[in-house]
Backbone as a ProteinNet text record, in pm:
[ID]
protein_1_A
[PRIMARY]
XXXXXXXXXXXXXXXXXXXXXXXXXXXXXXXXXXXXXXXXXXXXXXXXXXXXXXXXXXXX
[TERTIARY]
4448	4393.5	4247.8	4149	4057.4	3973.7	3848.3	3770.3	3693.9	3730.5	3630.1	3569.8	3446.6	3373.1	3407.4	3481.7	3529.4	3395.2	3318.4	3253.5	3284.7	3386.2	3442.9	3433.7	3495.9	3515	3431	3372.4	3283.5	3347.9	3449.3	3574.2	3536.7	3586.9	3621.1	3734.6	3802	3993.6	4013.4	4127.3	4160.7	4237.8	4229.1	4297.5	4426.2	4524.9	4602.6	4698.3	4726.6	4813.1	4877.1	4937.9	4993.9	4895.3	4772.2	4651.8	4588.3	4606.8	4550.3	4559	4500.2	4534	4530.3	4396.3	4363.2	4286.4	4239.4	4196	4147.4	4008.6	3902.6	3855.7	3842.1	3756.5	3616.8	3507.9	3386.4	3301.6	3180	3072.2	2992.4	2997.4	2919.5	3031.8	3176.3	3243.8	3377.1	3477.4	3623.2	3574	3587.9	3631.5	3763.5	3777.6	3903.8	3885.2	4000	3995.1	4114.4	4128.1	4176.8	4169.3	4272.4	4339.2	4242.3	4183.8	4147.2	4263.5	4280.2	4373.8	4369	4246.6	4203.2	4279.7	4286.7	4335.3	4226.5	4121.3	3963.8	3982.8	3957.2	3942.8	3843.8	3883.5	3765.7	3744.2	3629	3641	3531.6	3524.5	3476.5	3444.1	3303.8	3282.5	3305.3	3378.2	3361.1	3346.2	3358.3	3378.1	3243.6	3229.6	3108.1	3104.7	2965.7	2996.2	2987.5	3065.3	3080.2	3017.2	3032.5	2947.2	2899.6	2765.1	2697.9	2763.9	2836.8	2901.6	2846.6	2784.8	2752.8	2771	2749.5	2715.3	2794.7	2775	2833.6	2960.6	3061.5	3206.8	3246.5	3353	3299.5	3477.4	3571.8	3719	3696.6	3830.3	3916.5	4016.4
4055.9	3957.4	3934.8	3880.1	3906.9	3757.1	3725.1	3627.1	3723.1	3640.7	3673.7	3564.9	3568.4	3503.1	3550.2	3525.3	3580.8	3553.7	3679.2	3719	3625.6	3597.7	3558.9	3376.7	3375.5	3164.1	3157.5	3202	3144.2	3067.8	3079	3024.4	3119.7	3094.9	3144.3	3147.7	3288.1	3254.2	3392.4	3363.9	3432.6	3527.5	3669.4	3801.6	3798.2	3814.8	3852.8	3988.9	4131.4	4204.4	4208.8	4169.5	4145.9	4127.7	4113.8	4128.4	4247.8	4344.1	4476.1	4574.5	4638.8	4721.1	4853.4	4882.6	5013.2	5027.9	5123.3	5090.2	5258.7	5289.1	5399.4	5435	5512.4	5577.1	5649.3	5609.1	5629.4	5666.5	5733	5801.2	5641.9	5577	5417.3	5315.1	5386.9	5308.3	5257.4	5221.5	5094.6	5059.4	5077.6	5045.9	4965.1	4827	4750	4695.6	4751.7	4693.6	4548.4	4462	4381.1	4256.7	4177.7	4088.8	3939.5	3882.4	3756.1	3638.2	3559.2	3448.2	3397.3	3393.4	3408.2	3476.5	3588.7	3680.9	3800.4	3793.8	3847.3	3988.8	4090.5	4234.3	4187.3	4259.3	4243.1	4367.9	4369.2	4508.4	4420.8	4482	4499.8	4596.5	4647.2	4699.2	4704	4763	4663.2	4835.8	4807.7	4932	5002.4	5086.7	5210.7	5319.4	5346.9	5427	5580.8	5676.1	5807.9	5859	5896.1	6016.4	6122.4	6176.6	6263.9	6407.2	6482	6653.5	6704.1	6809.3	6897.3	7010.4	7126.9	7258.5	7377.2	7335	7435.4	7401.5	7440.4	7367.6	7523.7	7425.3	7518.5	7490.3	7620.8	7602.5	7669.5	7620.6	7648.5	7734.4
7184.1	7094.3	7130.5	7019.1	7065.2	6944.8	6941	6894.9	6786.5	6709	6560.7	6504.2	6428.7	6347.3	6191.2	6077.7	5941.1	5892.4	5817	5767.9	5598.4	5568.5	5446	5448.7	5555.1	5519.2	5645.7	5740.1	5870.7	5958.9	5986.6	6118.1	6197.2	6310.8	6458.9	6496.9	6492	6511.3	6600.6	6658.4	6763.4	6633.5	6656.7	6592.2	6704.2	6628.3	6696.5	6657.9	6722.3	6705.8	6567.3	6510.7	6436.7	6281.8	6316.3	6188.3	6232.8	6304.8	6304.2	6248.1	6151.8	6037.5	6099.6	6204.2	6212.1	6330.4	6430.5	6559.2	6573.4	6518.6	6541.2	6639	6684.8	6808.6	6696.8	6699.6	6625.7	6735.4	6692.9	6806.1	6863	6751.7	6758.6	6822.8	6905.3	6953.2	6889.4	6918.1	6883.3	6744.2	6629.7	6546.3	6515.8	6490.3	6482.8	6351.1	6257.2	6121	6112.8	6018	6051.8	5939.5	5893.9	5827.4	5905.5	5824.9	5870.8	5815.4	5903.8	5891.2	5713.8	5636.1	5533.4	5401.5	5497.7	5408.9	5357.8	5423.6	5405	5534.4	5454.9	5502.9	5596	5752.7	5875.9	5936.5	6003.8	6125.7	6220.1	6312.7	6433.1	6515.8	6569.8	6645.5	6805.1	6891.7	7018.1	7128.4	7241.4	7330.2	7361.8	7417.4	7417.9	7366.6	7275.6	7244.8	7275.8	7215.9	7270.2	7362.6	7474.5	7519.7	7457.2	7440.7	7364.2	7477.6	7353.3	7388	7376.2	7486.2	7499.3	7399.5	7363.3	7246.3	7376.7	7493.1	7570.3	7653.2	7616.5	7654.9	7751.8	7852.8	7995.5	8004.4	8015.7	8013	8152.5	8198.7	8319.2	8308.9
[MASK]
++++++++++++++++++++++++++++++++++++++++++++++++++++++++++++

């Protein structure tokens, strides 16, 4: 669970599990899509993002 600001009505509400639609791994990081108490489509950015890959991949 985590703290949001709704982009839609301007509350501050704790997300909980249960409003999580979708959960991205993006180069810009955690993508968390998500149900506001509202009822107002959310996302969130959170995490770090990607490590920049290399062009030369080195197998074992």
């Amino acid at each position: 669970m985590f703290a949001h600001t709704c982009t839609s009505c301007g509350d501050r509400f704790v997300i909980f599990e249960s409003q999580v639609l979708s959960v991205a791994n993006t180069e810009s990081g955690i993508l968390v899509t998500f149900t506001c108490w509202c009822d107002a489509p959310q996302s969130q950015l959170t995490g770090r993002a990607a490590p920049a890959r290399s062009a030369n991949a080195l197998a074992a």
